[in-house]
C-alpha positions as CSV (number, residue, x, y, z in Angstrom):
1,X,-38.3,18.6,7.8
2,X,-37.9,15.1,6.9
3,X,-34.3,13.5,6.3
4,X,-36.2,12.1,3.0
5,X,-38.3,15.5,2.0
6,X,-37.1,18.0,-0.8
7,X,-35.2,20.7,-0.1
8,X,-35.2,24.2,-2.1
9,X,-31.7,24.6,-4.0
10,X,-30.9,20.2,-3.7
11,X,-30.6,18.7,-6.8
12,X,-33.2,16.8,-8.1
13,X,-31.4,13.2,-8.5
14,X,-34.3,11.5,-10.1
15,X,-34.2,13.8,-12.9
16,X,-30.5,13.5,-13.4
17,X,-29.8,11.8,-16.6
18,X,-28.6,7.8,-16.3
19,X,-29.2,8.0,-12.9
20,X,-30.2,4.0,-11.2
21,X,-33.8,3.6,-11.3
22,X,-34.9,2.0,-7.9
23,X,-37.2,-0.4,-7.4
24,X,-40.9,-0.2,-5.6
25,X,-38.4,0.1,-2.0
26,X,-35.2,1.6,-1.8
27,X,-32.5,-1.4,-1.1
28,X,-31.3,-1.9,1.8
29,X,-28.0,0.0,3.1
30,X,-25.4,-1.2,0.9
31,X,-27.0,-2.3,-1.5
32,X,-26.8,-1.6,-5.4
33,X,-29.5,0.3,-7.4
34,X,-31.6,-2.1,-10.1
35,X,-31.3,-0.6,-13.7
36,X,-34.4,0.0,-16.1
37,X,-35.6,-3.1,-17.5
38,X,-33.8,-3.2,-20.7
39,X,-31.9,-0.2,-20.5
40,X,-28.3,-1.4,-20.4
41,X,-26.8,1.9,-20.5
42,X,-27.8,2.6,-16.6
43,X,-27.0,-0.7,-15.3
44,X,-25.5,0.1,-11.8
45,X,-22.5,-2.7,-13.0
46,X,-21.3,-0.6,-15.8
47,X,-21.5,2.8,-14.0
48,X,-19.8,1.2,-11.0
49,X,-16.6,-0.2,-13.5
50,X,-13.7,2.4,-13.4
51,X,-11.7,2.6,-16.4
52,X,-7.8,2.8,-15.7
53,X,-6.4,6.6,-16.4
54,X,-5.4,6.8,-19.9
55,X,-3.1,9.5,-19.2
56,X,-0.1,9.6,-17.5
57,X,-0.7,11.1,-13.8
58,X,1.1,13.8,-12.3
59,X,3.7,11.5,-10.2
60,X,4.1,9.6,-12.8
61,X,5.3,12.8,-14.6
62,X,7.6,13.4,-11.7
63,X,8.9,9.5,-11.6
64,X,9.8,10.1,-15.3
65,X,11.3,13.1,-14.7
66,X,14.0,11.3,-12.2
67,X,14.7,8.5,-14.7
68,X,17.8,8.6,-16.7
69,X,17.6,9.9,-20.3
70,X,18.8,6.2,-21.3
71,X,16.0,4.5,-19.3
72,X,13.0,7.1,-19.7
73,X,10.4,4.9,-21.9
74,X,8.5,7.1,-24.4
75,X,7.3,4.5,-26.3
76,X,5.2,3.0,-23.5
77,X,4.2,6.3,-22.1
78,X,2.3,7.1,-25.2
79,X,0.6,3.7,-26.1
80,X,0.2,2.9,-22.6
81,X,0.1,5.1,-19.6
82,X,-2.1,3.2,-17.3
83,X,1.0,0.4,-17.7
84,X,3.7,2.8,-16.9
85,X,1.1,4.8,-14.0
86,X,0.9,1.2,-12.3
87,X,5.0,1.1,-12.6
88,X,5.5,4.1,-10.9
89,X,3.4,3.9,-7.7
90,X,5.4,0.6,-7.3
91,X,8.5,1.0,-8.3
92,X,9.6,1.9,-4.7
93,X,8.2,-1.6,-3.7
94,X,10.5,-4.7,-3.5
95,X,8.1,-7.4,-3.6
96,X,5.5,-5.7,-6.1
97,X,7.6,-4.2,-8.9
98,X,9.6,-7.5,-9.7
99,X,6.2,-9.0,-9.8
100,X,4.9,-6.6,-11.9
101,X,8.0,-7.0,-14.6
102,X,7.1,-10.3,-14.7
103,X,3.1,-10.0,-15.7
104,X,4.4,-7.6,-18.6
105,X,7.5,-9.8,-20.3
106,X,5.8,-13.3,-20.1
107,X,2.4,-14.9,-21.3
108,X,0.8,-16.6,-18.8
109,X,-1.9,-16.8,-20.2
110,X,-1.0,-18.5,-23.3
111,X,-1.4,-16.7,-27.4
112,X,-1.2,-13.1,-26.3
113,X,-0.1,-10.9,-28.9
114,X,2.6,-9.2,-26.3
115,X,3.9,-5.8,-27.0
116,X,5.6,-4.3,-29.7
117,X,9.5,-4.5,-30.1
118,X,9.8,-0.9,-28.8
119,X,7.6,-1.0,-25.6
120,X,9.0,-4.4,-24.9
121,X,12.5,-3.2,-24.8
122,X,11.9,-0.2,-22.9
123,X,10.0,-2.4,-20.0
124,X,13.1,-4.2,-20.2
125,X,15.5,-1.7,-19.9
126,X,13.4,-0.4,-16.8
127,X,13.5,-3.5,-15.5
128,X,17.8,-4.1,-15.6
129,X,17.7,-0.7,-14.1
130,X,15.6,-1.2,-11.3
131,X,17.5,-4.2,-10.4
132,X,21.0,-2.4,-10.6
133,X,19.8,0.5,-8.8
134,X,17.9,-1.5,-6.1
């Protein structure tokens, strides 16, 4: 049997719902799929854009967890978790974190709203206590 032919039991993939229509020719190796012609919805660029996790992930549970009462941030774990997810896979590294503390307490960019008083103070106090405990 052909490496291209149907097999019994496989999935049918072009009867799989906002699945990337191909053109005439499949691309090339490594190359992306061409969405319908007006169908935005399939575009290969939108499918292919990962949204951050909203949630707060299991070792940044566990991160928490190890945090003293004083320093734990609530606030910021429920309005953002994919902010406090990124502090936590980096709060072991010395070059990253302080960088990282820095992006969150200062506009760069210029107008940003910033965060609110409470979120603002607990990146703070994470901050002074990853410097006095480095």
């Amino acid at each position: 049997m052909s490496f291209y032919g149907r097999r019994k039991g496989i999935l049918d993939f072009d009867r799989v719902e906002g699945a990337p229509v191909w053109g005439a020719t499949p691309p090339a190796a490594g190359m992306a799929p061409r969405a319908a012609e007006g169908d935005t919805e399939t575009s290969f660029a939108a499918m292919r854009k990962s949204a951050p996790a909203d949630h707060l992930l299991p070792s940044t549970l566990k991160w928490l967890r190890e945090l003293p009462v004083n320093v734990a941030p609530s606030a910021l774990a429920t309005d953002f978790p994919r902010i406090l997810n990124l502090m936590a896979l980096h709060w072991q590294d010395r070059r990253l974190c302080p960088t990282y503390f820095d992006e969150l307490l200062q506009d760069r960019r210029g107008g940003r709203r910033g965060f609110a008083p409470a979120v603002r103070a607990e990146i703070q106090a994470l901050r002074d206590y990853w410097y006095v405990q480095a």
